[in-house]
N, C-alpha and C positions, 0 to 999 in steps of 0.2 A: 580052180583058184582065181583065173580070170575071166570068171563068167559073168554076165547079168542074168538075172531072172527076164520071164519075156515082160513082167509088171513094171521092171527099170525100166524098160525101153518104153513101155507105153507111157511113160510121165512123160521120160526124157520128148519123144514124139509129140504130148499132149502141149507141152509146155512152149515147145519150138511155132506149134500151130496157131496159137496162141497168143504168141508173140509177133507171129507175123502178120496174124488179122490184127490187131489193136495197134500194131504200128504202120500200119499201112495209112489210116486216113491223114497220116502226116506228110503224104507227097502230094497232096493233090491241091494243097495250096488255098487261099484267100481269093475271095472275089469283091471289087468294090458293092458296094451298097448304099440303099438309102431306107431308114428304119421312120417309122410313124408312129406316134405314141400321143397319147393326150395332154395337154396342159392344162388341165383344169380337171376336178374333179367330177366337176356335171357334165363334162363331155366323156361319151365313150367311143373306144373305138373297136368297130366289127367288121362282119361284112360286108354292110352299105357303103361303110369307111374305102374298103378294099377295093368296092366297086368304083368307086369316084376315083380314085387314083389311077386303078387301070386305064380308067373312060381318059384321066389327065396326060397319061404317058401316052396312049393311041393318037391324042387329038396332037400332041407337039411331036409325033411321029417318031418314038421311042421302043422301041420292044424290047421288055426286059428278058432276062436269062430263065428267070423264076419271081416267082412271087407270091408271099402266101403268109396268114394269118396266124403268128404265135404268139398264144399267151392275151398279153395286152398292146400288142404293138404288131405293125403291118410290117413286111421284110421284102424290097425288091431287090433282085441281087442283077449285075450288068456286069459287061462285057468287058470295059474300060474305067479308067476315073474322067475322061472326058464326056461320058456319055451320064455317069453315076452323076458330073456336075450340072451335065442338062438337066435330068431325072429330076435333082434336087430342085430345079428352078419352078419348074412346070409342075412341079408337085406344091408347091408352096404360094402358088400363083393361082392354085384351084382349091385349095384347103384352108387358105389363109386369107381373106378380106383384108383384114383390117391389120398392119403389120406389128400395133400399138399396145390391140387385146389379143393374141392369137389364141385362137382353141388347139390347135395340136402343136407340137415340135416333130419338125423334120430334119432331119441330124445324118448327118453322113457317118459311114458304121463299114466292117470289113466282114464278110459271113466267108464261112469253111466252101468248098469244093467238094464236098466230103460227097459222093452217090449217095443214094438215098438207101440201098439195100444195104450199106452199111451203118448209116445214122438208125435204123429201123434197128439196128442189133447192138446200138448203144456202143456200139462203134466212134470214139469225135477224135478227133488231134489235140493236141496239148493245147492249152494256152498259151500265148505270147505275150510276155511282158512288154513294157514301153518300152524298153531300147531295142524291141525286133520288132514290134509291129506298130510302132508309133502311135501316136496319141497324144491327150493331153496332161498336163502338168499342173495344178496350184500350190499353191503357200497360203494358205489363210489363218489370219490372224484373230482369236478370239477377245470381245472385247470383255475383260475379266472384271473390269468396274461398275462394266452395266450387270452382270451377272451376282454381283455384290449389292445392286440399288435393286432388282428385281425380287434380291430375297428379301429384302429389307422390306420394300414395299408387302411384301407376303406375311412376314411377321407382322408389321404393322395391324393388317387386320385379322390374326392370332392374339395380336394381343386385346382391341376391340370386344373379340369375344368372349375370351377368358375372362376379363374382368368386369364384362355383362354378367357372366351366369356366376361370379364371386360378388356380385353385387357392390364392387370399388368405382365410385362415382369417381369421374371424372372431369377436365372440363375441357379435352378434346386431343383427340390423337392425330398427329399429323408426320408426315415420312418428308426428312429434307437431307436431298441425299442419299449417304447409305446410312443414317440413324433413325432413329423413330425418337419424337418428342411427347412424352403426354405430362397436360398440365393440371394441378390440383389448388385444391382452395385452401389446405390444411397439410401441415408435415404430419397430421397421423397417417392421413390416407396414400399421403405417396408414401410412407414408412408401410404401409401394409400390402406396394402394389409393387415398392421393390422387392417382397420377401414370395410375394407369388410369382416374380419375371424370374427369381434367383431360383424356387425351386421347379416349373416348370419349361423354362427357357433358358437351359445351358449352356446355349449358345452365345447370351448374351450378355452385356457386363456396363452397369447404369453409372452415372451423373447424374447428382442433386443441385440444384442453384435457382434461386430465387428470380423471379419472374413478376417484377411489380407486386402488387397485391397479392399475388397466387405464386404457388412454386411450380416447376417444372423439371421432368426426370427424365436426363436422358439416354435413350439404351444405344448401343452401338454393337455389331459384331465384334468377337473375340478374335483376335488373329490367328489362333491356329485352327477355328471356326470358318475364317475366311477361307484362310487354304483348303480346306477341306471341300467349301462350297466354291473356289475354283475349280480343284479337281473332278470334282462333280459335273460344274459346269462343261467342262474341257470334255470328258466320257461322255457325256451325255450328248453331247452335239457329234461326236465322231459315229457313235451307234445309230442317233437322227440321217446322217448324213448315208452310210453304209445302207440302212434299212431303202430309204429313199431310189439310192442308185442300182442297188439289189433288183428294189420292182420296177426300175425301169429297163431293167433286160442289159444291161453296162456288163460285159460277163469279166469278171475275177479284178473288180477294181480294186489300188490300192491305197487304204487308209490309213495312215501313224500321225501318232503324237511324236513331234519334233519339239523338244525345249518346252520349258511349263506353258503356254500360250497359245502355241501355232499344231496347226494341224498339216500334213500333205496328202494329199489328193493327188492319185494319178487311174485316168482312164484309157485303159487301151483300146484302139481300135478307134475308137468318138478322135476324128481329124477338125469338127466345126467349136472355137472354141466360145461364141458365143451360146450355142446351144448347151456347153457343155454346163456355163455359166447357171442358165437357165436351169439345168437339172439339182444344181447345189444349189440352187434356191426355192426350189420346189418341196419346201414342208407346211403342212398344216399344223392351226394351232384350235386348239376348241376353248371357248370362256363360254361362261354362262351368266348373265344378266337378268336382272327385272325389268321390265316395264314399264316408264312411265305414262302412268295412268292420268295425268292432269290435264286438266284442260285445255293448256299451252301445247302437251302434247299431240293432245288431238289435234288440234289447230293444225300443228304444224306437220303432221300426217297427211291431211287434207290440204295441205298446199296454201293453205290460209295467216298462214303464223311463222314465226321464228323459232330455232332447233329452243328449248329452253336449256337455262345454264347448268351445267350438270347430267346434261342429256347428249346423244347423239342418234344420230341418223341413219339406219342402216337399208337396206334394200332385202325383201325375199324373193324366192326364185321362182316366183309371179311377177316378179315387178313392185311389189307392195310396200311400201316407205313404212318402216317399224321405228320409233321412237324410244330407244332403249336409254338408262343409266348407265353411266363412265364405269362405277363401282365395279367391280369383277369379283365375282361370287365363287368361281372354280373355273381352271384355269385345265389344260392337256395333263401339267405335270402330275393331278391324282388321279390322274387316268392310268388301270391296271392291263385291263384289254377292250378290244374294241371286237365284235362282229356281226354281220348283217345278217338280217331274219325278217320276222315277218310280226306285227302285231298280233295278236292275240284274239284280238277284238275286230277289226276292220279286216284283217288280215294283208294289210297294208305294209308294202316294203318298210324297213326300220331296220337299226343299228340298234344295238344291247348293247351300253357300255359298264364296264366293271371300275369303279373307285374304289381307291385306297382308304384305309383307316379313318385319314382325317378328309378325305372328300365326302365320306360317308356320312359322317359329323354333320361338319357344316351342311349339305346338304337335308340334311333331315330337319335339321333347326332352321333352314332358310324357308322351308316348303310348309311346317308345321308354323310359320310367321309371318306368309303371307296364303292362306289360305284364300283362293277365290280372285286372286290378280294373276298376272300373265307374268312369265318366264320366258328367254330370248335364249336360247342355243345356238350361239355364232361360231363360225369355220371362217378362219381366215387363211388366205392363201395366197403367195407373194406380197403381201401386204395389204391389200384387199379382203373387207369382211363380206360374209351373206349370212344372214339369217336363215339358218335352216330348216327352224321351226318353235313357234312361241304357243306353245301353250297354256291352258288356264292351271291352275294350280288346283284339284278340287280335293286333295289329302297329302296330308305328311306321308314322307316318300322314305323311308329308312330301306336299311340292309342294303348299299352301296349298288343294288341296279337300275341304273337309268333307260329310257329307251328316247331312239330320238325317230318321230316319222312324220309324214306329211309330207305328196306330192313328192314322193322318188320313188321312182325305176329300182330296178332289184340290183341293176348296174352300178346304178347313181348310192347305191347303200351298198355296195361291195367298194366302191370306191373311195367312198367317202372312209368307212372303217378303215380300208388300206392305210390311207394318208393320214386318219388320228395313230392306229397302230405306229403309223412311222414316228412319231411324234413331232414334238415341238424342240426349237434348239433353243436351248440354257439361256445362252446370252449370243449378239449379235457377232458376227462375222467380218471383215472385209479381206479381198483378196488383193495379197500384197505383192503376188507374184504370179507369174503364168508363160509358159513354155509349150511348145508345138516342136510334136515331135512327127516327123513325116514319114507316110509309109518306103518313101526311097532308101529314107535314111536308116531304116530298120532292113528294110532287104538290103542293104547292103551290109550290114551287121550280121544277118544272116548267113547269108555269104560266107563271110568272113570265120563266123564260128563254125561253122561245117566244116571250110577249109580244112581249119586246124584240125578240128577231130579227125578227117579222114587222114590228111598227111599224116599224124600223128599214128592211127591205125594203120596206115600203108606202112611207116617204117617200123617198126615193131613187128610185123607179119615177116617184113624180109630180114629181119636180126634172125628173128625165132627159126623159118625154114632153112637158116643159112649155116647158121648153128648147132640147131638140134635137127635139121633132116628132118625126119618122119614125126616126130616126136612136136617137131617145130608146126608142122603143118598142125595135129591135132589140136595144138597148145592155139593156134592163129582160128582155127573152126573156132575153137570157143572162147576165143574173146569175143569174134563176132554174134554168136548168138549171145554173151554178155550186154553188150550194147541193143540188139536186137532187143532182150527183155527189160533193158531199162529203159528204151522208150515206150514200150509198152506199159510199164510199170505207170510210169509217170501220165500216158496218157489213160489210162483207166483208171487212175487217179483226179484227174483234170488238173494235175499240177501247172501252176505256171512257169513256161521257162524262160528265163533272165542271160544275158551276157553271164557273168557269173554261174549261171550254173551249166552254160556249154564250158566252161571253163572248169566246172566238177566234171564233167563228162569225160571232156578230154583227159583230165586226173585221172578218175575211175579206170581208165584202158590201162594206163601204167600199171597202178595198184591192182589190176587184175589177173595180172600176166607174170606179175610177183611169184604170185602160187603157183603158177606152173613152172617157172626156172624153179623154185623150191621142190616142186617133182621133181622134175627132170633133174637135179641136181644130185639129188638123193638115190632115184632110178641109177645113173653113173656111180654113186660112191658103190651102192649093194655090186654094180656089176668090176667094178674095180676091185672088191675086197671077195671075188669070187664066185658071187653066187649067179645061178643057172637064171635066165633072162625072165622066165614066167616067176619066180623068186624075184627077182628084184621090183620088177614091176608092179607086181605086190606090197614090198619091202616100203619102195618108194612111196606109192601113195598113202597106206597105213601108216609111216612114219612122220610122213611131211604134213599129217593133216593136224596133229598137236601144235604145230609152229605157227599154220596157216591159221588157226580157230585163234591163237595167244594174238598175232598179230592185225588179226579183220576185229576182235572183241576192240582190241585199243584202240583203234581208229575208227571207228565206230562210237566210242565213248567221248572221244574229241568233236564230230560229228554232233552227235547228240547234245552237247555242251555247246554248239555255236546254235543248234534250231533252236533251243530253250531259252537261253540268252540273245543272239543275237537278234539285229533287226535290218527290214529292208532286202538290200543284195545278198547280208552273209547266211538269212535263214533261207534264200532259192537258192547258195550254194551248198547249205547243210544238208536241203531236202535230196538233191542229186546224188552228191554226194553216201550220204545213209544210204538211198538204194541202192547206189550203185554198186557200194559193199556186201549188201544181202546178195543181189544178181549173179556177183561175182564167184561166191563161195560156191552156189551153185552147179556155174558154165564152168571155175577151174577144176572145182572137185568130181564130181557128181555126173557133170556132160561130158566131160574130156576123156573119166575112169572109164566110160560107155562107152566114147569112139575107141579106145586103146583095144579096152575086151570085145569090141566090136572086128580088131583087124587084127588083133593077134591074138585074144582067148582061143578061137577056135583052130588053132594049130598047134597039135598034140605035141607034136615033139618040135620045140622052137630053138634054131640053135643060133640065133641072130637079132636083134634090133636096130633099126634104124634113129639112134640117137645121137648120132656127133662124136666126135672122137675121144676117148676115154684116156687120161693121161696117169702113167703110173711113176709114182717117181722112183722104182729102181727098175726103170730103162724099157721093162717086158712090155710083148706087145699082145697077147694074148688077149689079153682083155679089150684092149685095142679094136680087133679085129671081130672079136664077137659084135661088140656095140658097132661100128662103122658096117658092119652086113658083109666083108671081105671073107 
């Protein structure tokens, strides 16, 4: 009746083992660091990288803890943050020339303690949010007007083209603000170029009015057109920004939309907050240009002449002054994918990018239009363009595959793809807020949340033993392997944990121990109302487990109702929280019915249990004494 099969036990074992490897790499704690990563896309970083740095810590007479190449960025891990601040100097002081243009970011960062025989087995500890491992904080403010002038400008030369290939003369399109003006010689033709913007551009909503001799029509966004291309905007720089921080090795940063505008940004671990600065500004943008071919151009190529008006001046990664057109022909945003290969031809490192619908368009009408002139493929990056490569145009280029190559490294075209992949952000940014959060001030938050949990767990353990005796003790084993597999849980998860969710945890103990006084409760009624101790024990757990499953369902569904909805702290309390409900059904049902059949199944004739004193309310003590073990 009170037996396990030997297969319960082996889970029950499998599960305990389990639990205790996967939560173990959470004692071993953080070590300061200093992380290296590139700023710039034409710089890489490897192992030459690796070497230099060691050579820079030897020579200012530092010895790191470790040190070692992952991914795209270098990792030396030290002993102290007094040493970590040395590290950083003399690292930045051999990496760094010129402190105006740097090629790398060197960033202070916190890595695991974690041995290595465990990270080999996919073994990590949790993450820690910013209120326990400190970090940095922004508020930025997206500017939503220029995100409005950028589409405008974009329409502007949609509408240029459409009404080329509809053959509606005009006598000139120009973007002031967020409208677009185009002016006409005759009310037929702007009557025939309103009724083309009306059925191709829904977006947008014209003014007619007289313009001297000529008339003029003005288009403007729709307002709930606008909002849409705010929201847009708003998403599209939160996904640039996450992608960005992603591949810079930032582990489990946090992104939200706060209010229609602002965005927050929090990085754990990153204590430098101009570095941090520097990583939210690290996106690339790709336009593509023509050539000016003019004489003036040349001129001023060779150093002989002035930029001409409508032209500008860019540099390739030669060195070479390219004299390109203002006009912007395609821009990141119809960029679908990007990835690095290899030419076809030359077998020359190169980028294949994929354009959308209408980059595909344009593009094929641009290439079939200037057959036999040069095209400029510019990457800008902090503000800063390069010409990446200009090539001659020798055929109309359709079906939306571009390729970009010349004079890159297979690095420098994994790179570069990276950073178009990340995209371009919508509209411009500024940061209106920023906070430093210290790793003191998280360990001591730390602290503090452990505190509670154990206090919390210690008194509970001595209620239960004090109470229920034997009974208390099993119910106290498995709370603790309860908690045992929720840190597990979460760390083979890589969840983040939050102030708030050591405050699900500490919850969780309570709500887990529920189920076992609803044993234990029920074990006492069966032995009260008579029945023989291997019967009640029975009685008890077959009975209480309909109560426990009606009550862990509904809490669970409130749970699940704050992860869906809520944002921030209340979804790291939801995530704890949820598991900590599944863990628990578990260690009270499943682990505890194991130890019981474990210490009393195998005694045949039982005529006693150690469960607390059994109260009858007409006075007998029979029952009394069975349950007490007297």
């Amino acid at each position: 009746m009170n037996r396990y099969p030997l297969w319960k036990y082996a889970i029950i074992l499998f599960a305990v083992l389990v639990g205790i490897f996967y939560t173990l790499p959470n004692f071993f704690g953080e070590a300061p660091a200093v992380q290296v990563s590139a700023a710039k896309a034409t710089v890489k970083v490897d192992t030459a990288t690796q070497a230099r740095v060691q050579e820079a810590l030897k020579t200012a007479g530092i010895e790191p803890d470790a040190i070692a190449f992952e991914g795209n960025s270098i990792k030396a891990r030290f002993s102290s943050t007094d040493t970590q601040l040395k590290a950083k100097d003399a690292i930045q002081k051999a990496l760094i020339p010129d402190p105006a243009d740097p090629p790398y970011i060197v960033a202070l960062n916190l890595l695991s303690r974690t041995p290595h025989w465990l990270t080999a087995l996919h073994a990590a500890p949790m993450y820690l949010g910013l209120d326990l491992r400190g970090g940095v904080h922004f508020m930025l403010q997206v500017d939503m007007q220029a995100a409005l002038t950028k589409k405008a400008e974009s329409l502007s030369g949609d509408l240029r083209t459409v009404l080329r290939e509809k053959n509606v003369r005009h006598g000139g399109i120009t973007r002031v603000a967020q409208t677009v003006e185009i002016r006409f010689r005759d009310m037929a033709t702007l009557e025939a170029a309103r009724r083309i913007i009306t059925d191709q551009f829904a977006e947008l909503q014209t003014v007619d009015a007289p313009d001297g001799a000529d008339f003029k029509l003005t288009a403007s966004i729709k307002p709930p057109s606008a909002r849409t291309i705010q929201e847009q905007a708003l998403k599209q720089n939160m996904v640039t920004l996450h992608n960005r921080i992603n591949e810079l090795g930032v582990a489990e940063p946090v992104i939200q939309q706060q209010g229609l505008d602002r965005i927050v940004v929090q990085l754990p671990g990153v204590q430098d907050t101009a570095k941090a600065k520097d990583i939210l500004g690290r996106t690339a943008t790709l336009e593509v240009r023509l050539v000016d071919e003019s004489a003036e151009a040349r001129a001023a190529e060779s150093g002989t002449g002035a930029v001409p008006f409508g032209s500008e001046r860019y540099l390739e990664r030669n060195s070479q002054p390219v004299i390109v057109k203002k006009q912007v022909i395609l821009t990141g945003e119809n960029l679908t994918d990007a990835q690095p290969g290899f030419d076809s031809q030359t077998q020359e490192a190169a980028v294949h990018l994929s354009l959308d619908a209408k980059g595909s368009r344009i593009f094929r009408d641009i290439t079939r239009e200037n057959i036999g002139k040069r095209m400029a493929i510019l990457l800008f990056e902090k503000g800063k363009g390069e010409v990446v490569t200009a090539p001659v145009i020798r055929s109309e280029i359709a079906g939306g595959r571009v390729q970009i190559s010349g004079r890159m490294t297979t690095v420098e075209a994994a790179d570069t793809a990276l950073l178009l992949r990340a995209g371009s952000l919508a509209a411009p940014m500024e940061i209106i807020e920023e906070r430093t959060i210290g790793p003191s001030l998280g360990a001591e938050n730390i602290a503090k949340g452990f505190h509670s949990v154990a206090w919390g767990f210690l008194v509970i353990v001595a209620f239960m033993c004090v109470y229920y005796y034997m009974f208390g003790v099993f119910s106290s084993v498995a709370l603790g392997v309860n908690l045992l597999l929720l840190v597990a849980v979460l760390s083979m998860l890589q969840a983040t944990l939050t102030l708030p969710g050591m405050a699900a945890m500490a919850l969780a103990l309570g709500m887990a121990i529920d189920s076992n006084v609803l044993i234990n409760e029920r074990v006492r009624e069966e032995l009260r109302n008579g029945a023989s101790p291997q019967a009640a024990i029975n009685a008890g757990y077959e009975r209480a487990w309909g109560t426990i499953l009606d009550s862990n369902v509904t809490t669970l569904i409130a749970g699940l109702a704050l992860l869906i909805f809520g944002s921030g702290p209340v979804r790291g309390f939801a995530v704890v929280h949820c598991i900590g409900i599944l863990t628990s059904m578990f260690s009270a049902v499943f682990f505890s019915r194991g130890l019981v059949n474990f210490w009393y199944g195998r005694v045949k004739k039982l005529k006693t249990v150690s469960i607390g004193t059994v109260w009858r309310p007409e006075g007998g003590t029979e029952a009394a004494k069975v349950a007490e073990g007297k």
